[in-house]
C-alpha positions as MATLAB code, in Angstrom:
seq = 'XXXXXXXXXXXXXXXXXXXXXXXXXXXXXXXXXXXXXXXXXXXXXXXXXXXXXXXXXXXXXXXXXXXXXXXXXXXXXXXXXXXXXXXXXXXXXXXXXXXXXXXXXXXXXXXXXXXXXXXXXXXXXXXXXXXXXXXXXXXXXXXXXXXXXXXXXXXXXXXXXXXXXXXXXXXXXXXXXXXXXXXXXXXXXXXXXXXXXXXXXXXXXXXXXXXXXXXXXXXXXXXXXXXXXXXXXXXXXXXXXXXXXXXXXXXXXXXXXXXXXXXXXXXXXXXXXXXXXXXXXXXXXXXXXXXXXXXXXXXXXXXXXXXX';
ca = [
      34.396  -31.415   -1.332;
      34.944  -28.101    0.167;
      36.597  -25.058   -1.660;
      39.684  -25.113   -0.150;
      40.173  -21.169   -0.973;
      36.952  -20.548    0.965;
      38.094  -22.038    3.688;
      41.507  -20.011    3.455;
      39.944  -16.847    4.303;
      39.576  -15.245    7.609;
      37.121  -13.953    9.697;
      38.564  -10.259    9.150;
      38.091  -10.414    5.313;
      34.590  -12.014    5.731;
      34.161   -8.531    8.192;
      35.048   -6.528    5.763;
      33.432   -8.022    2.707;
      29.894   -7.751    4.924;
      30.984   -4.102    5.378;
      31.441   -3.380    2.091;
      28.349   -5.393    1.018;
      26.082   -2.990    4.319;
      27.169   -0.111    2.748;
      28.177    1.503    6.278;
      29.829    0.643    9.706;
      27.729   -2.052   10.025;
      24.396   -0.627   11.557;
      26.092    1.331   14.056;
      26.442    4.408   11.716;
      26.574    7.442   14.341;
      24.141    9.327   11.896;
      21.593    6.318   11.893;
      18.687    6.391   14.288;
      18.112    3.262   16.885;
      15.272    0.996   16.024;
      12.995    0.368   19.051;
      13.946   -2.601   21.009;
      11.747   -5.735   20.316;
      12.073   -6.879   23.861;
      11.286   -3.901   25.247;
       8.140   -3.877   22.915;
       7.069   -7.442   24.184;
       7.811   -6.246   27.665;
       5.146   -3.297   26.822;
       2.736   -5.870   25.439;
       3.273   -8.029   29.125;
       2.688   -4.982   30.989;
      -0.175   -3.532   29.083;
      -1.673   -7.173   29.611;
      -0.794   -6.735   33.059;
      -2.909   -3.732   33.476;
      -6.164   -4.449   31.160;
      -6.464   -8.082   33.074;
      -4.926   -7.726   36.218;
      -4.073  -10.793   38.370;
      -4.125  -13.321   35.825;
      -1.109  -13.632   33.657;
       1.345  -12.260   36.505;
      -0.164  -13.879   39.873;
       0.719  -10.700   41.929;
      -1.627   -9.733   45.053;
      -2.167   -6.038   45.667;
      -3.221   -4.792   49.719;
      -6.440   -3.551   50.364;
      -7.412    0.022   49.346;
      -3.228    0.073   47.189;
      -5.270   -1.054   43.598;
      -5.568    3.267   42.696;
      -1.617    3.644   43.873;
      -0.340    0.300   42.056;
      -2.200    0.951   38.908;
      -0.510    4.520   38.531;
       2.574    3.241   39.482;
       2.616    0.761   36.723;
       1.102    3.215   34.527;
       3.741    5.676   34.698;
       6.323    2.840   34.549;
       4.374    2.050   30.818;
       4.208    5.995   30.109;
       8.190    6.562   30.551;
       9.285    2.935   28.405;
       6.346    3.979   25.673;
       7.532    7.638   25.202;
      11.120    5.501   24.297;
      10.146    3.733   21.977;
       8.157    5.676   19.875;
      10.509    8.136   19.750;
      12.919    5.997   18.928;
      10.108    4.885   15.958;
       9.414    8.220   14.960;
      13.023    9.528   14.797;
      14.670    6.142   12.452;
      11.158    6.168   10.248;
      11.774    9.845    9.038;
      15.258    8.995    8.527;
      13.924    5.572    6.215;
      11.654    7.798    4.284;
      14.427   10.365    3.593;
      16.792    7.469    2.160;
      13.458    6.081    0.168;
      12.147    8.897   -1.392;
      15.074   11.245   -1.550;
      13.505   14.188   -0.021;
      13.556   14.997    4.071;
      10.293   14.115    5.747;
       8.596   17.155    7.650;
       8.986   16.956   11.480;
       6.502   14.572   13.190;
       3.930   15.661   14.884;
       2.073   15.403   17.898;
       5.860   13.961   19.303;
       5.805   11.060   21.517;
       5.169   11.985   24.785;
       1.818   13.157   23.246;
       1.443    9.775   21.477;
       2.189    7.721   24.502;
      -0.524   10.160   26.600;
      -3.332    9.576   23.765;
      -2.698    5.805   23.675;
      -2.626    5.620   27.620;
      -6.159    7.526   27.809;
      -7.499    4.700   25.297;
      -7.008    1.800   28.014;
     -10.119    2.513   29.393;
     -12.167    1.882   26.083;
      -9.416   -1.164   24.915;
     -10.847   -2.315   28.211;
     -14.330   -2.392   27.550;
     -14.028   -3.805   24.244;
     -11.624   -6.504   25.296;
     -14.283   -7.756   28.131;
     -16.717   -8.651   25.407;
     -14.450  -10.553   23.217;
     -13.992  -12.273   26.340;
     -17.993  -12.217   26.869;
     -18.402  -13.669   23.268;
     -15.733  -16.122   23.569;
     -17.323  -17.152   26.741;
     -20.946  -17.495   25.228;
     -19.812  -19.797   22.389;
     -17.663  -22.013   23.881;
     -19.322  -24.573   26.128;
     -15.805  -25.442   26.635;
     -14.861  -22.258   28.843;
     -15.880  -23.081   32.365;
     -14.634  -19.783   33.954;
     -13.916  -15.831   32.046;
     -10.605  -16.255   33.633;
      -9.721  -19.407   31.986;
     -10.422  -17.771   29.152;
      -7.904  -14.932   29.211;
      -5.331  -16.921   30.980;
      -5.487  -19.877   28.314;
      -7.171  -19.191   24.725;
      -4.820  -17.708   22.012;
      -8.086  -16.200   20.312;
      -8.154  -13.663   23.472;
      -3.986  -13.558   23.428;
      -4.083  -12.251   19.751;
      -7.027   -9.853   19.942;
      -5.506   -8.586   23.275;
      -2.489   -7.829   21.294;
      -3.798   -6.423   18.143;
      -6.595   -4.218   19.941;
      -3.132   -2.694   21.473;
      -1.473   -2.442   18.237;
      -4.438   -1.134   16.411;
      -4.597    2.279   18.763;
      -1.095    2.544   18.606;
      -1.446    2.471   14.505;
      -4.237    5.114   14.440;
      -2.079    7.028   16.210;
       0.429    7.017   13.432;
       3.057    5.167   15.653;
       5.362    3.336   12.957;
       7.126    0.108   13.739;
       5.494   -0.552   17.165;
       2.275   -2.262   16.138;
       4.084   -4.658   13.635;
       6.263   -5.673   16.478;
       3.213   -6.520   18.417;
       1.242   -8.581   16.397;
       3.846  -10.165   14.845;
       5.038  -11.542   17.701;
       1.296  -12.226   18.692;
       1.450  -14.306   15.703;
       3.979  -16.622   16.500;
       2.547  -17.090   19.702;
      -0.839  -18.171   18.346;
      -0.616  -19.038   14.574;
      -3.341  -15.806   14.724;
      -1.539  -13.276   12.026;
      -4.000  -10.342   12.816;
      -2.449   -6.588   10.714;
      -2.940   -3.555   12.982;
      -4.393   -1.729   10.616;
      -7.200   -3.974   10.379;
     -10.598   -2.751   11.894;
     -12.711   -5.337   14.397;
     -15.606   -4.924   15.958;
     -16.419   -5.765   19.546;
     -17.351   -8.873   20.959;
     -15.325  -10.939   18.441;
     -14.249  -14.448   19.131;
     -11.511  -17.029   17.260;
     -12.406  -20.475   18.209;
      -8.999  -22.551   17.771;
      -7.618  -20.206   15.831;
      -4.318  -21.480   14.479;
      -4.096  -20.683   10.784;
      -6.178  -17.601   11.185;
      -5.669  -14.809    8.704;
      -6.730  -10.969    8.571;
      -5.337   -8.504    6.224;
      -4.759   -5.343    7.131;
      -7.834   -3.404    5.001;
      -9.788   -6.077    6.880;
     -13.171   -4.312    8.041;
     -15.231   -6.485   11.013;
     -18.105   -5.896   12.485;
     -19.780   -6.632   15.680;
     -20.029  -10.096   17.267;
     -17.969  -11.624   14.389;
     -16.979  -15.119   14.862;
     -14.213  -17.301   13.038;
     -12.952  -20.484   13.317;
      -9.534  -22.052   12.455;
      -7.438  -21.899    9.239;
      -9.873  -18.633    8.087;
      -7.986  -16.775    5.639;
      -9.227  -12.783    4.898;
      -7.190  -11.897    1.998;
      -6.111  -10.056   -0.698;
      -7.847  -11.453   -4.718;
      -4.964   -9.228   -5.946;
      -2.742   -6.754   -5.313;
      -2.845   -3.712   -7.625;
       0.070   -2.164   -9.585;
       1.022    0.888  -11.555;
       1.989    1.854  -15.083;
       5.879    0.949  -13.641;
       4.902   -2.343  -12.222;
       4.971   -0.867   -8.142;
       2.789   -2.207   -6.454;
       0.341    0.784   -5.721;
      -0.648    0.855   -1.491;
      -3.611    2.208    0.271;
      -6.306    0.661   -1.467;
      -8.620   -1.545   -0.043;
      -7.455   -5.529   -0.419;
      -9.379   -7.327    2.207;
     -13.100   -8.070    2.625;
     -15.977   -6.738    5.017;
     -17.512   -8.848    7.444;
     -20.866   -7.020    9.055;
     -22.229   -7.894   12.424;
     -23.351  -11.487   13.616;
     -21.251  -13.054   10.850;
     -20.017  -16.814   11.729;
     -16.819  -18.414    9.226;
     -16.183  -21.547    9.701;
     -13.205  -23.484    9.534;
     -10.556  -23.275    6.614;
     -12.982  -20.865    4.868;
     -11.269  -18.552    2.295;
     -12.670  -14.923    1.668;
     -10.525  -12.785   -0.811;
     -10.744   -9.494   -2.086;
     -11.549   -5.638   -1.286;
     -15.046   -5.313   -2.603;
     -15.977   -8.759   -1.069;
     -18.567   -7.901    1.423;
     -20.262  -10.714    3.688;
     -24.252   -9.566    4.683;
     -24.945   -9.489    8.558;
     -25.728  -12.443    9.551;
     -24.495  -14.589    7.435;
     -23.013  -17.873    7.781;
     -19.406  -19.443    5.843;
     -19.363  -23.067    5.683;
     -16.064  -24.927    6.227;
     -13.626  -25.221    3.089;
     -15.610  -22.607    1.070;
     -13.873  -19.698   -0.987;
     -15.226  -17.000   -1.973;
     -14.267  -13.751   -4.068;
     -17.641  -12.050   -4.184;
     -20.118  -10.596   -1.731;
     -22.806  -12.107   -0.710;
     -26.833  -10.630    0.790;
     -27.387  -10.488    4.443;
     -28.532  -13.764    6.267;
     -27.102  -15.890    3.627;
     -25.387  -19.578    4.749;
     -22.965  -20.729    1.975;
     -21.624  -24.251    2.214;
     -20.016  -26.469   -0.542;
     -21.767  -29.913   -1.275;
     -20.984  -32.746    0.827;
     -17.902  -34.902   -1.449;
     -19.144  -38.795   -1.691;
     -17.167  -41.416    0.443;
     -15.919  -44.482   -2.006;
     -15.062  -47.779   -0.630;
     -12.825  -50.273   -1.712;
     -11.704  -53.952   -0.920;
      -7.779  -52.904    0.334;
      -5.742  -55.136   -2.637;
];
C-alpha cells in the first residue's frame, strides 16, 4: 500500500529536495564548465568514419576530380566541432581536479586548437593501420567475400575503428572524449576496448561480443581474438589508506602472431603471452607463458543416461 504522505508531496518540494541533495542550481551553476556533448562526440566518430572509409557507411558520390575539395571541406567541418569539444573537455576537467584535490590545476597546455591540429595530422597513419585490421580480418575469415563488407558489416572493424580514434585522442591528453567514444563503441558491439590500451596493427576480433581489453592492455602485431576474451585486471592495487593506487600496469601483454580463442580469460599486469602463441577456448590464465606455446584445457567426458 502506498505511503499516502509520499504521495502528498509535490513536484516543487521533490525540486527542491534534489537541489538541496546536488549541492548547486542543479548543474547549471554559471561558474561550472559545460561537459562536451555526447552527440556531438558520436557525430565526430560518424564523420571521422566518414573520412578514413569513404563511401561506405554514408552512400554519398563525389564528381570527378572534387575528392581533394570534399575531403577538406569535411575536414575543416571536423577541425571547427573538435576544437569544441575539447575545449569544452579541457576547461570542466581542470575545474573537476580543482574540486578533487583542493588545489587549482595549472593551465593546459598545448590548448585545443593545437590538440584538434595534432589529432587531424594522425588520420593519415590511423589510416594505414586501420586498412590492415581490415587486411587481417579479411585473411582469416573465409566468411568475408569483399574488404567492403567488412567495414560496412563486422563490429570487430566498428570497435577498432573507434578505439584507434580514441586512442590518439588519449595520447594527446584529451580528457573525456575517448571514453565517450569507446563507450559508445561498446554498446554498439559488446567490444569494451579502453583508449588507453595499446594495439598493434593488423588486429582482428572474430565475433567479438563479450570481448574485453583493459586499459594497460599492451598488443602486438597481427593479434587475433575471438569472442567472450576477457584481458583483465588479477587485482587492483591499494595504498596504506585503502585508495586504490592508479597508473600501474593491470592488464597483460600479448606479442605478435598471438591467436585467443573463444571465452579465454587472461588476467594480470605481469602476464605476458610469447609471440606466437596460441589460447585455447575456456582457458584462464594468470601467468605468462614462452613464445610458440598452445595452451588448451583437457577435453571434459560426455556421460549418458537413460532419460527417467
Amino acid at each position: 500500500m502506498r505511503d499516502a504522505a509520499a504521495e502528498s508531496v509535490s513536484v516543487e518540494q521533490i525540486a527542491n529536495t534534489l537541489l538541496e541533495q546536488l549541492g548547486c542550481c542543479g548543474g547549471c551553476c554559471p561558474d561550472t564548465a559545460p561537459l562536451p556533448s555526447v552527440e556531438n562526440v558520436i557525430g565526430l566518430i560518424h564523420d571521422l568514419r566518414d573520412v578514413l572509409f569513404p563511401g561506405i557507411h554514408r552512400n554519398r558520390r563525389r564528381e570527378p576530380g572534387s575528392a581533394a575539395a570534399d575531403f577538406s571541406s569535411q575536414l575543416t567541418r571536423i577541425q571547427s566541432r573538435l576544437r569544441l569539444e575539447i575545449s569544452r573537455s579541457l576547461v570542466h576537467s581542470r575545474q573537476a581536479m580543482l574540486r578533487i584535490h583542493g588545489a587549482e590545476a595549472p593551465a593546459l597546455s598545448p590548448g585545443a586548437s593545437e590538440l584538434s591540429d595534432r589529432f587531424l595530422a594522425r588520420l593519415p597513419e590511423l589510416h594505414r593501420l586501420l586498412l590492415s585490421d581490415v587486411e587481417a580480418a579479411f585473411n582469416n575469415d573465409p566468411a568475408a567475400k569483399t574488404r567492403e563488407e567488412i567495414v560496412l558489416c563486422y563490429p570487430g572493424i566498428e570497435a577498432i575503428t573507434v578505439y584507434r580514434i580514441a586512442h590518439e585522442l588519449l595520447v594527446l591528453g584529451v580528457p573525456y572524449l575517448p571514453r565517450i567514444m569507446t563507450e559508445w563503441a561498446h554498446r554498439q558491439t559488446g567490444i569494451d576496448i579502453h583508449p588507453g590500451a595499446k594495439i598493434g596493427g593488423s588486429f582482428f576480433i572474430d565475433h567479438g561480443t563479450g570481448v574485453v581489453i583493459g586499459e594497460t592492455c599492451e598488443i602486438g602485431v597481427s593479434v587475433t581474438l575471438y569472442q567472450g576474451v576477457t584481458l583483465g585486471a588479477w587485482s587492483f592495487p591499494r595504498d596504506e589508506d585503502g585508495n586504490l593506487i592508479r597508473g600501474t600496469k593491470r592488464h597483460p601483454t600479448l606479442e605478435d602472431r598471438v591467436t585467443i580463442y573463444s571465452n579465454a580469460t587472461i588476467l594480470g599486469g605481469t602476464t605476458v603471452i610469447g609471440a606466437g602463441s596460441q589460447i585455447g577456448s575456456s582457458v584462464s590464465l594468470n601467468r605468462s607463458i614462452p613464445p610458440n606455446t598452445i595452451v588448451t584445457i583437457e577435453k571434459p567426458s560426455l556421460k549418458f543416461r537413460e532419460a527417467a
